[in-house]
N, C-alpha and C positions, 0 to 999 in steps of 0.2 A: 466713925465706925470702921473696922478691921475689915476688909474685903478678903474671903476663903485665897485668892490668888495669890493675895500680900502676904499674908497673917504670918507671922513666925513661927517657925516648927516646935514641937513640945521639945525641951531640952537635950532629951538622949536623939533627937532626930539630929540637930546643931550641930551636939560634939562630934557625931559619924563623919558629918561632912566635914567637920576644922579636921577632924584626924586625918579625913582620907584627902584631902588637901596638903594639911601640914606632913606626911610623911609624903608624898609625890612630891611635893618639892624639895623635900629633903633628901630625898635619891637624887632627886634631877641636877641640884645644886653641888650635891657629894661628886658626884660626875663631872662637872665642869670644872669647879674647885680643885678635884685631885688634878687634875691636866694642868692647873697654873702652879700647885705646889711641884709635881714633878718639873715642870717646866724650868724653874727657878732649882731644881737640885740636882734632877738627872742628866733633863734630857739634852740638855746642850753639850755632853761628851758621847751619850748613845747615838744619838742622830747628827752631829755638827761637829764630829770627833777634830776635824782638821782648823778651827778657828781658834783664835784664842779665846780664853775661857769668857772671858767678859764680852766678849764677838758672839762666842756661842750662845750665850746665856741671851743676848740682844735678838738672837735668830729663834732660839726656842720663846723668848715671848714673842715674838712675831706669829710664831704659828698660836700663839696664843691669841693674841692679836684677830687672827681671821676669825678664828670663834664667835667672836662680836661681829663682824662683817654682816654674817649670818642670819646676824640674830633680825634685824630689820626684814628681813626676806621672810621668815618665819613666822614675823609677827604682823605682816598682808596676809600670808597666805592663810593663817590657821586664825587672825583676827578676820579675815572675811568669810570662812567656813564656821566658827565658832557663831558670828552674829545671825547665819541664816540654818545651821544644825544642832547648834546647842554646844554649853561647855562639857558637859560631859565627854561628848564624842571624841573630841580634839585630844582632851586631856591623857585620853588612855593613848591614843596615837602619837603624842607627844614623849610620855613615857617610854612608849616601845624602842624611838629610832633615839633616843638620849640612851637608852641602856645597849640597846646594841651598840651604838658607836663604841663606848666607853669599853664592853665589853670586846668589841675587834681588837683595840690600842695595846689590850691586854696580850694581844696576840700577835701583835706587828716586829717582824722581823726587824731589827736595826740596821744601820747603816754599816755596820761590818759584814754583814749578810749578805745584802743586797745593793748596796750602795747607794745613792742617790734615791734610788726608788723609795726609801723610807721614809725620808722627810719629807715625801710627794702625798703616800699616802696618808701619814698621822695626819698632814694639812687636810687632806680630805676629808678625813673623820673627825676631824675638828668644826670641821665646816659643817655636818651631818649634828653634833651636837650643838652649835649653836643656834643652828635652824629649828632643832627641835626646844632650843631655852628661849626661842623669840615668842614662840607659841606657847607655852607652859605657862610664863608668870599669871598673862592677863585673866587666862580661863581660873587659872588658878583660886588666886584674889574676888573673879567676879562670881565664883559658885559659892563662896561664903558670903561676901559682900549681900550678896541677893538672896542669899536663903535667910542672914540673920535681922536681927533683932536692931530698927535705927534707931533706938537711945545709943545703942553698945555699938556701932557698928565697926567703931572704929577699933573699940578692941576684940573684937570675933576679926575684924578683919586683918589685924596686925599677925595673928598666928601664922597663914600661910606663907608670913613673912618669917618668921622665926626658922622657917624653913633652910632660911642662907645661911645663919649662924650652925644650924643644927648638921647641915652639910660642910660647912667647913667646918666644924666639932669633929663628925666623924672622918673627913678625910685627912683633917689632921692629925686625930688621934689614929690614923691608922697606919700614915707614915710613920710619928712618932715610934710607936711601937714597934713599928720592921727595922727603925735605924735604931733603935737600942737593943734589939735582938739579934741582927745582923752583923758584919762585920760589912767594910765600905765596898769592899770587893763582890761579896754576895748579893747586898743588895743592888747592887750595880749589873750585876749579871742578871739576875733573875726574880730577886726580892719584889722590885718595882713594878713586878706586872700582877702580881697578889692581887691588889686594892682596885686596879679595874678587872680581874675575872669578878672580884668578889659582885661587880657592879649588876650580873647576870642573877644572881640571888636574891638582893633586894628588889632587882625588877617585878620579882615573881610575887613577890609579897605586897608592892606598892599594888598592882593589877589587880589582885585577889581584893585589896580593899577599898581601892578606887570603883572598880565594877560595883561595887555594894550600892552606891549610893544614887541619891533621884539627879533628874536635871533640875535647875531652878525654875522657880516656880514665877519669879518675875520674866525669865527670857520666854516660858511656855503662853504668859499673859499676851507678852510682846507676839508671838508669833500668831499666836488666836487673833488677834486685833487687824497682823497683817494680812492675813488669809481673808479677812473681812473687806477689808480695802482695795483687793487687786482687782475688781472691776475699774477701780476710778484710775484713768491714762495717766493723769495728770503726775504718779504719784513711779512714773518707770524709774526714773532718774535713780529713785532712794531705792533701788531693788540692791544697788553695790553700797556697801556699808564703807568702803573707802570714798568712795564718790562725796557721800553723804556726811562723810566726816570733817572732811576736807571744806565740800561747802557751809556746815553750819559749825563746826567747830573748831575752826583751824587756828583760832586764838586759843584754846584750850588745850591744843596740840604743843604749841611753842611753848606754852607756862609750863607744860609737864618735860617738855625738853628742856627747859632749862633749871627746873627742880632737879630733874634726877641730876646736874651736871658734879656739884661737890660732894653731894649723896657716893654717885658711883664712883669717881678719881677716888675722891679719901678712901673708901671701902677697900680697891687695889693696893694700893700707896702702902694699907696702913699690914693687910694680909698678905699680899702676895710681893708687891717689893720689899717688905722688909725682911725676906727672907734674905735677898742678897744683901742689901746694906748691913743688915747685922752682922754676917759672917764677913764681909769685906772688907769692912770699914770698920767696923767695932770689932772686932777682931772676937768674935761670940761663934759658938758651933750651933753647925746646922740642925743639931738635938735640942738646944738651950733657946733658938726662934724658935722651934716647929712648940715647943711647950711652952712657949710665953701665947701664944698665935692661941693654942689649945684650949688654956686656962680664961684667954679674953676672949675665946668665942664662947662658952660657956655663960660667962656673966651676961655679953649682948643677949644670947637666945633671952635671959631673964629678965633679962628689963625691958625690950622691945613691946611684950602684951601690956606694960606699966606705961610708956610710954603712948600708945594705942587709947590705954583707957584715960589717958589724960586728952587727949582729942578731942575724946567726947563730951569732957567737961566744959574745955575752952576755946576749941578750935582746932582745926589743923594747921589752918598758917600758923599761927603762935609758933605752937611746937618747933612747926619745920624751922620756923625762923631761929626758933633757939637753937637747934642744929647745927645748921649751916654758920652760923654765929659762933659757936660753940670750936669746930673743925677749922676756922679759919686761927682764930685768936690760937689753939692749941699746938700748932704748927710745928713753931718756932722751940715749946717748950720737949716737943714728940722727939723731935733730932736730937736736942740737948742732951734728953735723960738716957736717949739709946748710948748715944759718945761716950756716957761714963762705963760703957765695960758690965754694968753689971746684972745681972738676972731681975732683979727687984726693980731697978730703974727699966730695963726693957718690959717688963710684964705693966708697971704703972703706965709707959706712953700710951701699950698697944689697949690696955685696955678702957683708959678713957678716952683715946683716941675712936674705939669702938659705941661706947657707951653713947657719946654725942653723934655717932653716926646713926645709932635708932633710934633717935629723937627724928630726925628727916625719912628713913627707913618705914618707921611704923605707922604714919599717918598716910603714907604714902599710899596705900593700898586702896582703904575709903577715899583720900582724896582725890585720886585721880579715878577712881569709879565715880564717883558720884557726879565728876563733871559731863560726862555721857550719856544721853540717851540711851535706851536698853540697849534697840535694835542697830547700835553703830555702838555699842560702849567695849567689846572684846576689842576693836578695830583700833577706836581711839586710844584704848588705858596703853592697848599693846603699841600701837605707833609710836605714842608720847614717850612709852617708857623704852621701848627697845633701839629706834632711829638717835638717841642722844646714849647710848651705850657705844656704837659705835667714833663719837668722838669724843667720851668719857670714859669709861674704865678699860675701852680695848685697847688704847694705847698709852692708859697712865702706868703702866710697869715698864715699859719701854722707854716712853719719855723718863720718866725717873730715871730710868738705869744710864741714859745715854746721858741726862744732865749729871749725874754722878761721873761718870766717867768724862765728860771732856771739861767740869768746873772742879773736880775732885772736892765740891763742896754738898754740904744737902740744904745749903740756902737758896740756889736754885730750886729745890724740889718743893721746898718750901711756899715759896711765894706762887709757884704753879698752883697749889691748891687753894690756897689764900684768891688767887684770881678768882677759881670756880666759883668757893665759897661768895665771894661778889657777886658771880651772875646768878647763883640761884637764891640769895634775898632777894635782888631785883624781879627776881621770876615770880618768886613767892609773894612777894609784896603785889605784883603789878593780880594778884589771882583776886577772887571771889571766894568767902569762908563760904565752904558746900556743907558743914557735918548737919544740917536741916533738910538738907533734898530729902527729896523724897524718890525712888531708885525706880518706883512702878514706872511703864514705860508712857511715852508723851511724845506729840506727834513734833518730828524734828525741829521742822519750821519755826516751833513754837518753843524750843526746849532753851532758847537765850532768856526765856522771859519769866522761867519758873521762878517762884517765888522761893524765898528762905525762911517762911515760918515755921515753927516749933513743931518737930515732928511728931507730938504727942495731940497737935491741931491737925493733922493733915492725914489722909488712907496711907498707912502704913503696911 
C-alpha cells in the first residue's frame, strides 16, 4: 500500500517540478558553461593580455579551475542546510548568488582598466558561482528524485540532468551567434559581456518558477519523524547530516567519487578543451568548434532522458559501466577524427563523444540519491558528487592544454582519460545496483541493511 507521504503526485504536479528543476539548472549551468567557453576564447587576452597566448589561455582555465574549488564548499554548506530546511529553500538561494555572480562578470572592468585588479576579482566571482553550483546539482536531482514515480525514477530523474546539456546549448549557442554577428574586434571589446547581463533575465524567470513548486514530500516525512525522535540523547550525533554521512556512508561517498571521475574529465575534455585544440592544432575556427559543441549538445540533451529510462529497466551500473567503457575505448578514435581538419569529422568525435558521456551522466542522478538516507542524502549525493569535481573536471582543461603543449601530441590527453575511465568501472563495479530502494526515509544506523526488492513490493 501507497503511504499519502510517499504516493506520487498526479502527473501535472511531476512535470512542474521536472520543469522548475530542469530550467534552474539550466540557468545555473548556462552560467558556469559561458565562463569556461569564454575562458578558452576571450578571456586570456582581456584579463592576461601580457602572456603568451597559450600562457594565457592556461591562466584563464585556472580561474576556471577555482570554480570547481568551490564547489565542495558549497556542497557542506547548502548539503547541510538542505538535509535540515528542505530543498526548496536552498535551491532559490542557490540561483540568486549563481546569477548574480555571472551577471557582475558581465560587468568586470578588464585588465586594461584596472589592471591586475581584474583577474583578482573574475577569480572572486568565480569562486561565488562555484559555491553556489556545489549546492544547486544535489537539491536539484533530490526534489524530483523524491517527488517522482520509483518504477521511472531514473528517468523523471535524468531531466534535471539534461539541465548541463541545455546550458551548454544555450551558452554556446549564444556565443556562436555574437561571433558570427560580430567582427573579432567588437566582440572582443564588448560583445562578450552580452551573454552574462543576459544571465540577470533568466534569473528572473528561473525564480518565478522555481517559487511555484512544494518541498518533497519524502524530506517533509524525514523531518516529521525527526522532530518525533529528539527526546531520545542517544540520537545528537545525527543532528549534523555530514557527521552522519561520514559515519554510515562514507563507502558510498568514495563510489560516487569515483563515478563522477570519467563522467566529469571527458564532459571538459570533450566541451571546453576542445575549443582550443580545434583551433590550435586542427587548424578549425573558433565559429566551426563553438557549432560542432552546439549541435552535440543538442543530441546529449536528447538522449540523456533515453538513457535514464534505460536504468530503470536494467540497472544503473550497467548503464554507467557502458559509459565509462564507452569514453575510454573512444578516445583514441575522438583525436583522430578532429586531426582531419574537417567539420563532419569534428561534429562525429564531439558528438559521440557526448552521447556515451550520458550514458554515466543520466543514471547518475537516481543512483547516487538512492544510495542516501533522506535526512543526510542532499549532504551525501552533494559531497560524492561535488568533492571529486574538484580533482576531475576543474582541472581537466588545464591538464589537457598543458599536456598539449609541452608533448604537442593529444595522446597524452588521451590515455589521461582512458585512466579515469578505469577508475570509475572500478568504482562502479565495486557499487550496489540501488534502482529498487525505496527513497522514504530510514533510520541511519540501519540504512546499510535496506533491502533491494522490487519497488512495486515495497511503500513507495
Amino acid at each position: 500500500m501507497t503511504s499519502p507521504a510517499t504516493a506520487p503526485p498526479p502527473p501535472a504536479s511531476l512535470k512542474r517540478i521536472v520543469a522548475a528543476s530542469l530550467i534552474g539548472t539550466t540557468i545555473e549551468w548556462y552560467d558556469f558553461f559561458l565562463y569556461g567557453s569564454a575562458a578558452a576564447l576571450v578571456f586570456n587576452k582581456l584579463f592576461f593580455p601580457d602572456s603568451d597566448p597559450l600562457v594565457g589561455t592556461l591562466l584563464s582555465f585556472l580561474t576556471y579551475a577555482v570554480g570547481f574549488a568551490a564547489r565542495p564548499l558549497g556542497a557542506l554548506v547548502f548539503g547541510h542546510y538542505g538535509d535540515r530546511l528542505g530543498r526548496k529553500k536552498l535551491l532559490v538561494l542557490s540561483l540568486l548568488m549563481m546569477g548574480g555572480a555571472t551577471f557582475a562578470i558581465g560587468l568586470l572592468p578588464t585588465h586594461a582598466s584596472i589592471g591586475t585588479a581584474a583577474p583578482v576579482l573574475l577569480t572572486v566571482l568565480r569562486l561565488v558561482q562555484g559555491f553556489a553550483l556545489g549546492g544547486e546539482w544535489g537539491g536539484a536531482v533530490l526534489l524530483v528524485s523524491e517527488h517522482g514515480d520509483a518504477r521511472r525514477r531514473g528517468f523523471w530523474a535524468s531531466w534535471p540532468q539534461t539541465g548541463a546539456p541545455a546550458g551548454q546549448l544555450l551558452a554556446t549557442g549564444v556565443l556562436s551567434l555574437l561571433t558570427a554577428l560580430l567582427s573579432d574586434a567588437a566582440f572582443g571589446s564588448w560583445g562578450w559581456r552580452i551573454p552574462f547581463l543576459l544571465s540577470g533575465v533568466l534569473v528572473i524567470v528561473g525564480l518565478w518558477i522555481r517559487l511555484s513548486v512544494d518541498e518533497s514530500p519524502v524530506f517533509k516525512q524525514a523531518l516529521a519523524q525527526a522532530e518525533a525522535r529528539k527526546a531520545d540523547r542517544s540520537r545528537d550525533a545525527e543532528k549534523l547530516p555530514l557527521v552522519a554521512v561520514l559515519r554510515h556512508h562514507w563507502r558510498d561517498v568514495l563510489i560516487a567519487m569515483g563515478a563522477r571521475m570519467a563522467e566529469n574529465i571527458s564532459y571538459y575534455v570533450i566541451t571546453a578543451f576542445i575549443l582550443v585544440y580545434a583551433t590550435t592544432s586542427a587548424g578549425l575556427s573558433k565559429q566551426t568548434a563553438l557549432n560542432a559543441v552546439l549541435i552535440a549538445s543538442a543530441v546529449h540533451f536528447a538522449v540523456i532522458p533515453a538513457w535514464g529510462a534505460l536504468s530503470d529497466r536494467i540497472g544503473r551500473r550497467p548503464v554507467y559501466l557502458m559509459g565509462a567503457v564507452g569514453v575510454g575505448l573512444w578516445m583514441f578514435p575522438f583525436f583522430s577524427l578532429i586531426d582531419t581538419g574537417g567539420f563532419g569529422s569534428l561534429l562525429l568525435a564531439v558528438t559521440v563523444g557526448l552521447v556515451l558521456h550520458g550514458a554515466m551522466y543520466a543514471p547518475q542522478a537516481a543512483f547516487f540519491s538512492e544510495m542516501f538516507a533522506t535526512r543526510m542524502r542532499y549532504s551525501g549525493a552533494s559531497i560524492g558528487a561535488q568533492f571529486a569535481s574538484v580533482a576531475a573536471g576543474a582541472p581537466a582543461p588545464l591538464i589537457a592544454t598543458a599536456l598539449l603543449s609541452d608533448y604537442g601530441s593529444s595522446t597524452p590527453i588521451a590515455l589521461y582519460v582512458i585512466g579515469a575511465a578505469v577508475l570509475t568501472v572500478v568504482a562502479v563495479a565495486a557499487a550496489k545496483e540501488t534502482r529498487h530502494r525505496d527513497l522514504a526515509d530510514v533510520d541511519p544506523a540501519d540504512d546499510a541493511d535496506r533491502t533491494t526488492a522490487p519497488a512495486d513490493a515495497r511503500t513507495v
